[in-house]
Structures are given as C-alpha cells and as structure tokens.
C-alpha positions as CSV (number, residue, x, y, z in Angstrom):
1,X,0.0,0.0,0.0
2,X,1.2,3.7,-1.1
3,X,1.7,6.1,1.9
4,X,-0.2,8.9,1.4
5,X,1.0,12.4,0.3
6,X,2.9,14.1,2.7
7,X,4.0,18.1,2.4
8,X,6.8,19.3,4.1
9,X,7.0,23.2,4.7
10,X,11.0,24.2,4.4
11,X,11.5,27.4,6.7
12,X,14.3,28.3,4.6
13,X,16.9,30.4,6.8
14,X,19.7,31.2,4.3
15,X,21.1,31.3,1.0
16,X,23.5,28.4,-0.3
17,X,26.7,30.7,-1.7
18,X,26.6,31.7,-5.0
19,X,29.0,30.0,-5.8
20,X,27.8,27.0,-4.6
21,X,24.0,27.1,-6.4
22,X,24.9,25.9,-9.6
23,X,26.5,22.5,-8.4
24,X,24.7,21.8,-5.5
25,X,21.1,23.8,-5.4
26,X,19.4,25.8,-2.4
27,X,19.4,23.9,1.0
28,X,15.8,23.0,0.2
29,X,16.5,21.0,-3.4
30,X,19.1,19.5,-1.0
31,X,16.3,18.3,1.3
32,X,13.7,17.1,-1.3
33,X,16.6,15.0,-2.6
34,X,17.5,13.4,0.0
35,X,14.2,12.6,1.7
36,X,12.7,11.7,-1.6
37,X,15.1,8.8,-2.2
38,X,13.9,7.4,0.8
39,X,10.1,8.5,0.4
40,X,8.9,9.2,-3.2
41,X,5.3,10.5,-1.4
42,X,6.8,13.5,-0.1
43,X,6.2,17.0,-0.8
44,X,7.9,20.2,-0.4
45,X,6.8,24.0,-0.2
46,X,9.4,26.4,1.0
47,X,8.9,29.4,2.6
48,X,11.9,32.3,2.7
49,X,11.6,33.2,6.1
50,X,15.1,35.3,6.2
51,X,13.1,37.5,3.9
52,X,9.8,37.4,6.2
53,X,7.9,34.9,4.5
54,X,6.3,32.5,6.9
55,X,3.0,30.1,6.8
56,X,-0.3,32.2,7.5
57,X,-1.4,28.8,9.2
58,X,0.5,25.9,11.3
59,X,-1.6,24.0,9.0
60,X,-0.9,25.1,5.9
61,X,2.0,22.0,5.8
62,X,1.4,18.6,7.1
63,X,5.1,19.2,9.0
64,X,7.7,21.4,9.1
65,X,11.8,21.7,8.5
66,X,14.1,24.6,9.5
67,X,17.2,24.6,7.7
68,X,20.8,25.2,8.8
69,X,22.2,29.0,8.5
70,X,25.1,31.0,8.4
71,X,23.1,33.5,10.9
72,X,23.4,33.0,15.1
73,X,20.0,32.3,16.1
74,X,20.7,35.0,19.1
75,X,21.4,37.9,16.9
76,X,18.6,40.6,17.2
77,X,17.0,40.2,13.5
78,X,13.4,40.5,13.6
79,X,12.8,38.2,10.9
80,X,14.1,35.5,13.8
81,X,11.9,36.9,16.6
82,X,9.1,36.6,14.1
83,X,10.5,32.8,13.5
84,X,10.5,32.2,16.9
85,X,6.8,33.1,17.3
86,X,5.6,30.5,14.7
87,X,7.6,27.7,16.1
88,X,5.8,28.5,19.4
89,X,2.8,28.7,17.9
90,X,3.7,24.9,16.2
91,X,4.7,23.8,18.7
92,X,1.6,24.4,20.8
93,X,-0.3,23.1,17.6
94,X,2.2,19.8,18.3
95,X,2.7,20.0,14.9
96,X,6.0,17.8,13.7
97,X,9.1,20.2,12.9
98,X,12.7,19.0,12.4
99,X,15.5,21.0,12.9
100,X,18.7,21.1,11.6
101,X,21.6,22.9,12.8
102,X,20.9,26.7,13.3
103,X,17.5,25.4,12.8
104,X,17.8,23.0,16.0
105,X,19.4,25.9,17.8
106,X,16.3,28.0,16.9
107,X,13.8,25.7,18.0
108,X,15.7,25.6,21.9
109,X,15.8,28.9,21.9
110,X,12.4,29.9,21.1
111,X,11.3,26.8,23.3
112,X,12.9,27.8,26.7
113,X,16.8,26.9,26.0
114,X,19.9,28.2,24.8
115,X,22.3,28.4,22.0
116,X,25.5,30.7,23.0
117,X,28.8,30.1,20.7
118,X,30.2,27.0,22.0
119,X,34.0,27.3,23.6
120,X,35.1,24.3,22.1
121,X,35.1,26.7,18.8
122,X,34.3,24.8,15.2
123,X,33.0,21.7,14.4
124,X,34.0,20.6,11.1
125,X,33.7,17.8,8.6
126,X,32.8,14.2,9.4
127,X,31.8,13.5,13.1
128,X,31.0,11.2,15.3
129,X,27.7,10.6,18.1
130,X,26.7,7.6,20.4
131,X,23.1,7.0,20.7
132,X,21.8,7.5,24.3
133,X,19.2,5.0,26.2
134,X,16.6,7.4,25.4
135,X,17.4,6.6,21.5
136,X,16.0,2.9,22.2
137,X,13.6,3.5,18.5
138,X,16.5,4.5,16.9
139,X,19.0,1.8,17.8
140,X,21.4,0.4,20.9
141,X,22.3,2.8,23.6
142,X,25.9,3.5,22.8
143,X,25.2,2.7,18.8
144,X,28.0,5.1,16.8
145,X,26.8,7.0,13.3
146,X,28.5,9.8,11.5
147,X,27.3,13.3,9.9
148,X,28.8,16.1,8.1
149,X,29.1,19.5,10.6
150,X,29.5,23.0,10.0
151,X,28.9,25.1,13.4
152,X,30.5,26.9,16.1
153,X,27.2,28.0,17.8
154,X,25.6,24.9,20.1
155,X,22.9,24.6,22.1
156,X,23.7,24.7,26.2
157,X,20.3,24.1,27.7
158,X,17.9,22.0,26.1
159,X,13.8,22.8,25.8
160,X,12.2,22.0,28.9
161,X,10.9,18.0,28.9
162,X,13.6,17.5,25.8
163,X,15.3,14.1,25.6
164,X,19.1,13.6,24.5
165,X,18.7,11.3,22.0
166,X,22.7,11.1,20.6
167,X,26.1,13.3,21.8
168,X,29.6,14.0,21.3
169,X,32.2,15.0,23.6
170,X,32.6,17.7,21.5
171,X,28.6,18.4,21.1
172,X,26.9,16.9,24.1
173,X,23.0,18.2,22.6
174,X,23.5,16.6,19.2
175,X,20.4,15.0,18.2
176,X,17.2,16.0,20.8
177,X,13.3,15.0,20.8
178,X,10.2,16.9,22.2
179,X,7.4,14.4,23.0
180,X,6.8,13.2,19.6
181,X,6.6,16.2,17.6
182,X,9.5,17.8,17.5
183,X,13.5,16.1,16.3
184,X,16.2,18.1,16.0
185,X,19.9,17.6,15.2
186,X,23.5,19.8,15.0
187,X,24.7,18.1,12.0
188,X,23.7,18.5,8.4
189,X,21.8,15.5,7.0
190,X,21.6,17.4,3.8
191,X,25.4,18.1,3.4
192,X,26.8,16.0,0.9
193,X,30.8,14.9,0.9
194,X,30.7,17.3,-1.9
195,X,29.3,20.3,-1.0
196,X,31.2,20.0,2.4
197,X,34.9,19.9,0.3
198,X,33.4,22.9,-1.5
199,X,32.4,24.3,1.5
200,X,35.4,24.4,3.5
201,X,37.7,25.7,0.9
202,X,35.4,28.1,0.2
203,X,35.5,29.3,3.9
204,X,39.4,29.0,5.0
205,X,39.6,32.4,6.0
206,X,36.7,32.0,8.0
207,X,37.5,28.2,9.6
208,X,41.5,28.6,10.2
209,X,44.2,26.2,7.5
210,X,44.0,23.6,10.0
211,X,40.5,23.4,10.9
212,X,40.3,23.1,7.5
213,X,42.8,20.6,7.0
214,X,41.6,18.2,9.8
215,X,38.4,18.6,8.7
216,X,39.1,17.6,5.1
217,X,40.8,14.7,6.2
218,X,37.9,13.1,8.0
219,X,35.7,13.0,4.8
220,X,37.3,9.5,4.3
221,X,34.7,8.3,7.4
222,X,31.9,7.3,6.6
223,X,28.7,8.9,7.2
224,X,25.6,7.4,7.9
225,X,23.5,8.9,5.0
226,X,20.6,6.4,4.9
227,X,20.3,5.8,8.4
228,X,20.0,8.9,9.3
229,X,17.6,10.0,6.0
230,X,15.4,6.9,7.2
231,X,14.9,8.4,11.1
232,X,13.9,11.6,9.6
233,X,11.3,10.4,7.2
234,X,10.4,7.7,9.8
235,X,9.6,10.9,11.9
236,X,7.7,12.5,9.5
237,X,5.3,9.9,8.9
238,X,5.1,8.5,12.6
C-alpha cells in the first residue's frame, strides 16, 4: 500500500553561496533529494523566512523543516523573533518540525533553552555521536553514526521535557526529541561529501588552515546517509 502524500513546509533560513548554487542547489532541493530517495510520497513547499515569508497557518503543511544558516539564532534580527513566534505557535499546535543545525538551535531557543557560541570553537567535517538510552527507537544505547558538521554555535540548555537522543564529547545536545513532535539535530543530513569539500575551501579564511585541513581529512569516514535520512522520514510519517 502507497503512503499517502505528505507536504513538508521548508522554513528556509539562508542562501546556499553563490557560488555553490549551480553544483549543488538551495538547501531545500538538498532536502527534497534526499528525503525523496527514501520516500517518493513527499512534498515540499518552501517558505523564505530570512526574507519574512512564513505560513499564515500551522496548517498550511502537514510538518515542518528549519534549515541550517550562516546567521546565530541569538542575533537581534526580527525576521528571527518573528520565526520564533511561529515555532511556538507549532509547537503548541504539536505539529511535527525537524531541525537542523541553526534550525535545532532555533527551535531551543524559542522553546525555553539556549544556544550561546560554543568554547570548544568549530565543528567541522565528518563527526561522530553515540546513541543515548533514550534513543531505544532509533538503535542500541551506545550505537555510533557519522554526519557532516558546519557550526560553532551549540545549544547549552535543552527545551524543557527534551530528551538527548545522541552526543559528542565535542557536542553533548547533538540530536534531541520533544514528545513526539519535534526532532532536531546539529549536523547537516543534507550536506553532501561534496558540497562539504566545497564548502570548506570556500570558507578557509573563516574556519582557520587547520580546521580546515583536519576537517578535510575526515571526509574518508563514513557517514551514515541512509540511516539517518530513514529516522527523519520515519519521523515525518510516525
């Protein structure tokens, strides 16, 4: 049996680089590409909230996506506050919303938690999380996968009643859950090995040579494209 149709609203929080478009697309083709290999039912409708644009109604999408940025969730842009105030207003609807990277930042802070830039400076590359106990419908407690990062902000206090689902040393709040509406991780399922070479040379000045170099040399891991792409549609259609 077919699953139904499903539309995903993409709050769409930056611009890929210029340079970068013709390759590699906007973060939301990035999205639909991914999660359509997994789920050919899915549908997408993106909505440029860095330019004000955001859904009249919770409703308007069967779930929502907030993308990664090159923002900090905590600088004092209004199109953020106004963000901010229709994830709460989701969120009260319990309406599903994934978040990735400055989008799982976002969703802490407008939910009662924090993202501050983190002291341990950039994460870069391929890295590495352990499942927690809370995780049991994802896998073994202590289970490893890989993702691609790009981040120096993290998130310090989680939203009240969040669990831990997977951490780093380096990122202890990697991958969190709200009851069952609301998943959220620091990496970048979208980020391909690709775009994340192009990335990082595009962005030396900004990372540091050896940030850079280190983090070059870990895209020989491996990096746990399908598992993770499966949680997330798995999610979507629970």
């Amino acid at each position: 049996m077919a699953n139904t149709t499903l539309t995903i609203g993409i709050l769409k929080t930056d611009d890929v680089r210029p340079q970068l478009v013709d390759e590699f697309g906007e973060y939301p083709e990035m999205f639909a590409r991914l999660l359509s290999e997994c789920d050919g039912d899915l549908e997408f409708k993106t909505y440029e909230v860095q330019r004000g644009e955001l859904p009249a109604d919770v409703d308007e999408v069967d779930a929502y996506l907030i993308t990664g940025s090159k923002t900090s969730v905590y600088e004092p842009l209004q199109w953020i506050a106004d963000t901010e105030a229709f994830l709460r207003k989701a969120h009260a609807a319990k309406k599903k919303m994934l978040g990735v990277c400055f989008g799982h930042q976002l969703l802490a802070q407008a939910l009662g938690g924090k993202t501050v830039k983190a002291e341990q400076g950039w994460g870069l590359g391929v890295h590495h999380y352990q499942l927690s106990e809370a995780a049991a419908d994802y896998g073994q407690a202590g289970d490893d996968f890989s993702m691609l990062v790009s981040h120096q902000d993290q998130v310090v206090e989680n939203i009240p009643g969040a669990e831990v689902l997977a951490s780093s040393d380096f990122c202890p709040n990697a991958m969190v859950k709200v009851e069952d509406h609301i998943l959220s991780f620091q990496a970048h399922p979208e980020f391909t090995k690709d775009y994340s070479e192009s990335l990082l040379k595009l962005r030396r000045e900004v990372f540091g040579d050896d940030n850079v170099e280190k983090a070059l040399a870990s895209l020989d891991d491996q990096v746990s494209f399908d598992r993770v792409t499966n949680w997330m549609v798995r999610f979507f259609r629970a």
